[in-house]
C-alpha positions in Angstrom: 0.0 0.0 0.0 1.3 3.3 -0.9 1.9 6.0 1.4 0.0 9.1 0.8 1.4 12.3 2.2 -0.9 15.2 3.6 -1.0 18.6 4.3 -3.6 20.6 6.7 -4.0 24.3 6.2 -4.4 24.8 9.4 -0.8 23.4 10.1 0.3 26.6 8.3 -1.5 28.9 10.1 -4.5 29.4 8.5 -8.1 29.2 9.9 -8.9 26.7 7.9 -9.6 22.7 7.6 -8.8 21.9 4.0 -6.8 18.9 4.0 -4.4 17.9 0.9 -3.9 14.3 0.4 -1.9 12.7 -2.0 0.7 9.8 -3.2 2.9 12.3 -5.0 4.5 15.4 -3.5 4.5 17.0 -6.8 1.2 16.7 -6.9 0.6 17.6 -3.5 2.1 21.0 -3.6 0.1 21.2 -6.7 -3.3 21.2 -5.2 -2.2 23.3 -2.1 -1.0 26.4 -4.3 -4.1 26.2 -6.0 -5.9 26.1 -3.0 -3.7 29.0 -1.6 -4.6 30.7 -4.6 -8.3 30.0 -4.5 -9.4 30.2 -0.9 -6.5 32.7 0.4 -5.3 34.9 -2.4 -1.7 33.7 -1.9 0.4 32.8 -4.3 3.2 30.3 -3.2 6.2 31.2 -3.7 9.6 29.0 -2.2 9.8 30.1 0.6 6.1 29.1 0.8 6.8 25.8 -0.8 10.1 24.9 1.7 7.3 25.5 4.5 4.7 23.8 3.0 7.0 20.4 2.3 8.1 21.0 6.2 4.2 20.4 6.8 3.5 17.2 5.1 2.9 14.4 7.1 2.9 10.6 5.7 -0.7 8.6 6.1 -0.1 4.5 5.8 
């Protein structure tokens, strides 16, 4: 079974409970900049990214 990683907005210090789930980081920090984007008018930039990647945690 493959692992999937996840990131929780609210980890980064939003008020927010959108959680990001998926087997590929790339894909991941896909779908959490367009989130960012969408919901919070931020625009990820790498310093974003470094702290997003910080945030994932791995699901079995």
């Amino acid at each position: 079974m493959a692992q999937v990683k996840v990131d929780r907005c609210h980890d980064l210090g939003f008020d927010c409970d959108a959680v990001v789930r998926s087997e590929s980081e790339e894909e991941l920090m896909a779908q959490v900049s367009d989130h960012a984007q969408k919901v919070h008018d931020v625009t990820v930039t790498d310093e974003i990214a470094n702290q997003v990647r910080t945030a994932i945690r791995v699901e079995d």
